[in-house]
NUMAR-430650 format. One line per 3 residues: number of its first residue (from 1); their letters; for each residue x, y, z of C-alpha. Coordinates in Angstrom, 1 decimal, m for minus. Example, Ala and Ser with C-alpha at 12.3 -4.5 7.8 and 13.67 -1.06 7.14 Angstrom:
BEGIN
1) AS) 12.3,m4.5,7.8  13.7,m1.1,7.1
END
This chain:
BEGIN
1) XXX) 65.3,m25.5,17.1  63.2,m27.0,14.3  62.5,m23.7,12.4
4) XXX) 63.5,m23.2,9.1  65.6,m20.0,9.7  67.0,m19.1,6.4
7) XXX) 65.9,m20.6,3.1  67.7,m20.0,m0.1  65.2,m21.0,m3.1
10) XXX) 67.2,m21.3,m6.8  69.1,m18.8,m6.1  71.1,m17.6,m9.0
13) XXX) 74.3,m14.3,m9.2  75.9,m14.2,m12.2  78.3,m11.9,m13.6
16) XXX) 78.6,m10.3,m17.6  81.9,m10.8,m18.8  82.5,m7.2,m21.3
19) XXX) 84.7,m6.7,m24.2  85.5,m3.7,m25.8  86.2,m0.5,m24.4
22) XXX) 84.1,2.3,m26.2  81.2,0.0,m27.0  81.1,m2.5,m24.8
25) XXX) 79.1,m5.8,m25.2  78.5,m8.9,m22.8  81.1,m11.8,m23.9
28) XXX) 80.3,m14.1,m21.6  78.2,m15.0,m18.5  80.3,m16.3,m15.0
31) XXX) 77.7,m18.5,m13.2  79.1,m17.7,m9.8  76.7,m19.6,m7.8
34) XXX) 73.8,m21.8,m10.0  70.1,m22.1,m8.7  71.4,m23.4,m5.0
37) XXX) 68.6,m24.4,m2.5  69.2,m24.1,0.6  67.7,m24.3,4.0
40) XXX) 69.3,m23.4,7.3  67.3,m24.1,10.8  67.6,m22.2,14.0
43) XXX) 70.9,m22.6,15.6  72.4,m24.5,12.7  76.0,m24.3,11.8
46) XXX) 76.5,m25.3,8.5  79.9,m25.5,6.8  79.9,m25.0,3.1
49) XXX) 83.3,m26.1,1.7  84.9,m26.2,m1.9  88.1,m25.3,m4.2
52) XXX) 88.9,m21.6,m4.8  86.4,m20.0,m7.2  83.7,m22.8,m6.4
55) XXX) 81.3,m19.5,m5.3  81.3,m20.3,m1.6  82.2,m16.8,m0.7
58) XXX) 79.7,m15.0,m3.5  76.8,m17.2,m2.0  77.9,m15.6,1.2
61) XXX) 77.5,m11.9,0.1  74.6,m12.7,m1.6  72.8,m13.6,1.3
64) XXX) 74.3,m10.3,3.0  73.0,m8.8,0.0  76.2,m7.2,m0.7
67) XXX) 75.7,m8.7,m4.5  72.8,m8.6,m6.6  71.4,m11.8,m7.4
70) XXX) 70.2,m12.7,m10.6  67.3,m14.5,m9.6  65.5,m16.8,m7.0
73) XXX) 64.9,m15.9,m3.3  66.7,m15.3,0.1  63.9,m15.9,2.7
76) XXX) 65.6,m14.9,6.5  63.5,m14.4,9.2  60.2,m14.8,7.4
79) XXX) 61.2,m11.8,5.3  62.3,m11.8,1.3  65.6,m10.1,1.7
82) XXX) 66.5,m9.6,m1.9  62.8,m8.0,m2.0  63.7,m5.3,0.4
85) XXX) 65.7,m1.9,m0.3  66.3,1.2,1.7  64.8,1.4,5.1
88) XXX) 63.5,m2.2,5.0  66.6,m3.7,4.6  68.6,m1.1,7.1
91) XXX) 66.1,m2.4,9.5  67.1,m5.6,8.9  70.5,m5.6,8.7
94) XXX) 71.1,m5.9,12.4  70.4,m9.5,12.7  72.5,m10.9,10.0
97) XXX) 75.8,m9.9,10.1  79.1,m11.0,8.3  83.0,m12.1,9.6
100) XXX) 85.6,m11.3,6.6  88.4,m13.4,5.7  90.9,m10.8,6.5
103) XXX) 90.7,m8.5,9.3  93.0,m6.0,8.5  91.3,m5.1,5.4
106) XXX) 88.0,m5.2,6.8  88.7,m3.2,9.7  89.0,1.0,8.9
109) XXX) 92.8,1.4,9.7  92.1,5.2,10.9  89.5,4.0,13.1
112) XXX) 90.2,3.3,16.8  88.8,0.1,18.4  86.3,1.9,20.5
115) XXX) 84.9,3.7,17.3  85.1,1.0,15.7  82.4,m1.5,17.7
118) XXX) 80.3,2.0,18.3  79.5,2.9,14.8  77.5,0.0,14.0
121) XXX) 75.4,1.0,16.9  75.3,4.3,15.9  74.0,3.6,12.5
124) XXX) 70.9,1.6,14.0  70.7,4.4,16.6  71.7,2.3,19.5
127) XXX) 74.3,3.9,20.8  73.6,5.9,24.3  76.0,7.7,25.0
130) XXX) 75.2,6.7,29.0  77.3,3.4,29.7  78.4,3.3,25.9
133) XXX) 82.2,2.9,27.2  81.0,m0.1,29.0  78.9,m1.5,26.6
136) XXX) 82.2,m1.3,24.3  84.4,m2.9,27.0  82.2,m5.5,27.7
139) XXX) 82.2,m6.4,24.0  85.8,m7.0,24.4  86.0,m9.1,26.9
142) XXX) 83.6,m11.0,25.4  85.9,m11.9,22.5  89.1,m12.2,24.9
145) XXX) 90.8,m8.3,24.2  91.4,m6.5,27.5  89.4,m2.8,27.2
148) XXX) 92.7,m1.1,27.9  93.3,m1.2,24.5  89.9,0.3,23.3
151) XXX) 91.6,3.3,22.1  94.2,1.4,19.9  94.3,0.9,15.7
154) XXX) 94.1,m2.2,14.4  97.9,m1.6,13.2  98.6,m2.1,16.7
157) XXX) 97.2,m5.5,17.1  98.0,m8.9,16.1  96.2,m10.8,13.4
160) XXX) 94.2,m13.0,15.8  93.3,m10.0,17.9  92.4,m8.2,14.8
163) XXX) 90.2,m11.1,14.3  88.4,m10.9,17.3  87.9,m7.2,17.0
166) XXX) 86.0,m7.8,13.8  84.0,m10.8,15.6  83.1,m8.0,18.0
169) XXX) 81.9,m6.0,15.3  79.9,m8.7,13.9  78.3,m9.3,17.6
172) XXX) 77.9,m5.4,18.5  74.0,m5.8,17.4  73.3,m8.7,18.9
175) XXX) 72.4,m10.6,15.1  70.9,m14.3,15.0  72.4,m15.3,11.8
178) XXX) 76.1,m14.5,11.2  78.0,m15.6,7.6  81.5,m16.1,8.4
181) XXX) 83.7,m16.1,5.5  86.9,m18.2,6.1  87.4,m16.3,9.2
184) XXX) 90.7,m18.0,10.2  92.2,m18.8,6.7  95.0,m15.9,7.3
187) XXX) 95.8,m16.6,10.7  98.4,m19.2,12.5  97.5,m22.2,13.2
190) XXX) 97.6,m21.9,17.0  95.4,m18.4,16.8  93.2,m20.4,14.6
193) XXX) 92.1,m23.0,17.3  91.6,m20.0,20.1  89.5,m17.8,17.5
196) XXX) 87.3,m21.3,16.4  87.1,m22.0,20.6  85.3,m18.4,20.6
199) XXX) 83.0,m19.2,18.1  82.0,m22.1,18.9  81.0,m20.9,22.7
202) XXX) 79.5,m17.7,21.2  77.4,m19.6,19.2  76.2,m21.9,21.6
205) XXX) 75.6,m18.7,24.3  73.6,m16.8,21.8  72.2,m19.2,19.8
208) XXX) 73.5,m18.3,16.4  72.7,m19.6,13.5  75.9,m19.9,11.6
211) XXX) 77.3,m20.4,7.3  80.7,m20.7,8.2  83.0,m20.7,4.9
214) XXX) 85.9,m22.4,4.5  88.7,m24.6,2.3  89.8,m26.1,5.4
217) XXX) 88.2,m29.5,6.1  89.5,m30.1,9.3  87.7,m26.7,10.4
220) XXX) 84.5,m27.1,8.9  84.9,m30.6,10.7  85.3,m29.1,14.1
223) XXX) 82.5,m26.3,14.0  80.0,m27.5,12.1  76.8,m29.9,12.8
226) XXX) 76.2,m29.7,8.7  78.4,m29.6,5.7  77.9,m28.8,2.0
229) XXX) 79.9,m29.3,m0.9  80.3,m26.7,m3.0  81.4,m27.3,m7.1
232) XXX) 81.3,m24.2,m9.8  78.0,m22.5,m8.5  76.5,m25.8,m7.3
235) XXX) 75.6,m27.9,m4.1  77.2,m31.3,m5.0  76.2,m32.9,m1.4
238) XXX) 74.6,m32.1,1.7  74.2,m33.7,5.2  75.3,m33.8,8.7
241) XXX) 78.6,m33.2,9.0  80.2,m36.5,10.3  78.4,m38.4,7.5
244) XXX) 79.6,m36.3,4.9  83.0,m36.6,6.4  82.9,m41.0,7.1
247) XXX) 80.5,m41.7,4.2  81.0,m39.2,1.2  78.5,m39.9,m1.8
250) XXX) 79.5,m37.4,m4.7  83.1,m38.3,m6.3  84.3,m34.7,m6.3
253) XXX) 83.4,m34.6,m2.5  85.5,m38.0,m2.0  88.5,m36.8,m4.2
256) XXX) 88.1,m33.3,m2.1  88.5,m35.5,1.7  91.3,m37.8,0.2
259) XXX) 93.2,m34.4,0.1  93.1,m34.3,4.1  96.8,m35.3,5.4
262) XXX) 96.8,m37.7,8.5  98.7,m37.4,11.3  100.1,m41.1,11.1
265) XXX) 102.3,m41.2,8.6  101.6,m44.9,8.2  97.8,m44.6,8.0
268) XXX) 98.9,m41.6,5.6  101.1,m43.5,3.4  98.1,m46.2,3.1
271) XXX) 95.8,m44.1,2.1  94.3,m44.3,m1.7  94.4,m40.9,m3.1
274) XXX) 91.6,m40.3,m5.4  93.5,m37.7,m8.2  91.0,m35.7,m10.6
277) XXX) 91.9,m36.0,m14.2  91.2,m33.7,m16.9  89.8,m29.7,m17.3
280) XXX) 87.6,m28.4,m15.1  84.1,m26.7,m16.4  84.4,m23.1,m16.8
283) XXX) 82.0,m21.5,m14.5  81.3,m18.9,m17.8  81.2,m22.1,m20.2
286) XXX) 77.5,m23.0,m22.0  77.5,m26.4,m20.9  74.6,m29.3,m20.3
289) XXX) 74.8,m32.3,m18.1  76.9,m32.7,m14.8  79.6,m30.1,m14.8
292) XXX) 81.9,m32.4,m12.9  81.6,m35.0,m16.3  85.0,m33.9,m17.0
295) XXX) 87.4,m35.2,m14.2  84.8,m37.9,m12.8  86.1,m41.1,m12.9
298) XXX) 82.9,m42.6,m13.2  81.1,m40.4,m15.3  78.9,m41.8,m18.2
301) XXX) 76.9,m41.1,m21.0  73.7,m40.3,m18.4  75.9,m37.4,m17.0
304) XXX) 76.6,m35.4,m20.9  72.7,m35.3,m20.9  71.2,m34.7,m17.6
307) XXX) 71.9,m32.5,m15.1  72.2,m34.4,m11.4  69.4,m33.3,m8.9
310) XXX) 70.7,m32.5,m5.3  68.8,m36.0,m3.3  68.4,m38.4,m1.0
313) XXX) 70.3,m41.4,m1.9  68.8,m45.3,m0.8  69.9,m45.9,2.6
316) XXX) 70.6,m42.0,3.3  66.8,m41.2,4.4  67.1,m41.2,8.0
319) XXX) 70.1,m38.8,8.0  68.9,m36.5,5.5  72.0,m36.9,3.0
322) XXX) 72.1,m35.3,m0.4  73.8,m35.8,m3.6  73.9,m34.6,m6.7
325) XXX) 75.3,m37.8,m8.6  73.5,m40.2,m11.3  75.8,m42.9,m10.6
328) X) 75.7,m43.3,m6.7
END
């Protein structure tokens, strides 16, 4: 369980801005996700967390390699994935899948259940066609759909059993790393605790090795054994999850976690809410320093010069908790 699984070395996807339409030229530069390091062991579940547009989702399909990176390295497996192309990759592609945010869009709404769980296996030429219909079945009932309704669309289905058609999809090839991308962001919140049950005990029966993605603190919270905060392209802190959620280091992280309502109104009404002044940093912008200078309440004249490194912090060895803060 020690293995480094999945290491993500300065890795860098940015994104031209054009201008012009005849003859076009570069404007500007969106840093979507900004030399993050990374390092995922065997059977790790790690939550990665941040506002809208932070780039939690484009570090996600860059490790799918469903975007092309601009630099560094995705090592997974003990194999470069952004060095691969063609029939490498395709032979790699079963053992790390993805879960999309929305199900209906993600699932082909003219394809049936049962075709739907069998293509994957017959792209990677795994699909018999002896015991195929069980195979499929037993897929479903893995997930908690009944396989009388293999021959159904997804129109015909709710969102949370849309959901776990798509988790089915995801599982079909039996992968060991799976990136789920806000998976139960568009669903109630009662269908939201069933489909986080079934990852959780799929996780733990297959031994996955999860990035789970989400904006939802009380999620990550609840799934994860490690969290990292994401800000405009970068890793602001890293750790196990309950120390990142009782002892936050970076000030965006504790501004992000004094966001979380309580239950008690009283302890709710006590709480000190930290509340972000000023712009945030353009993710396109030329900019040196911290890029969180801006709305940090303790920023000073250290952070207009230097760039944080993510790092341990005195008193933060044993746990392994990073930050990326001159001041803490």
């Amino acid at each position: 369980m020690d293995k480094v699984f999945l290491k993500i070395k300065k890795l860098k996807t940015y994104f031209p801005v054009y201008e012009g339409l005849i003859f076009k030229r570069i404007k500007s530069i969106v840093k979507a996700v900004d030399n993050v390091t990374l390092e995922l062991q065997r059977g790790d579940v790690l939550g990665l967390v941040g506002e809208s547009g932070c780039g939690k989702s484009t570090l996600g399909r860059s490790i799918m390699q469903l975007e092309k990176i601009t630099s560094g390295y995705i090592e997974f497996d003990g194999h470069v994935l952004n060095d691969l192309s063609g029939r490498k990759l395709k032979k790699m592609r079963p053992k790390f899948q993805m879960i999309f945010q929305d199900p209906y869009s993600s699932l082909n709404p003219r394809m049936t259940v049962f075709d739907t769980l069998t293509e994957p296996l017959a792209f990677h030429g795994r699909a018999k066609k002896s015991g195929l219909h069980e195979k499929v079945a037993a897929l479903m009932e893995e997930v908690g759909l009944a396989p009388l309704h293999i021959k159904k669309y997804p129109h015909e289905f709710s969102g949370g059993q849309r959901q776990r058609v798509a988790i089915a999809r995801a599982l079909a090839l039996r992968p060991t790393l799976v990136i789920a991308d806000e998976p139960v962001s568009a669903l109630d919140v009662s269908i939201q605790s069933q489909i986080l049950n079934l990852l959780t005990s799929l996780t733990q029966k297959y031994c996955l090795t999860m990035m789970f993605i989400s904006h939802d603190l009380s999620v990550v919270r609840h799934i994860t054994n490690r969290t990292a905060v994401m800000y405009f392209g970068k890793i602001v802190e890293l750790g196990p999850t309950e120390d990142v959620f009782t002892d936050p280091l970076h000030p965006y992280t504790k501004a992000l976690f004094s966001a979380i309502p309580m239950p008690d109104p009283d302890r709710e009404k006590a709480k000190k809410r930290v509340v972000l002044k000023g712009d945030p940093v353009s993710s396109s912008s030329f900019f040196k320093g911290c890029r969180f200078r801006a709305r940090c309440p303790i920023a000073s004249g250290v952070c207009k010069k230097e760039e944080p490194r993510l790092c341990q912090k005195s008193g933060h060895t044993e746990t392994n908790h990073l930050s990326a803060c001159h001041m803490e």
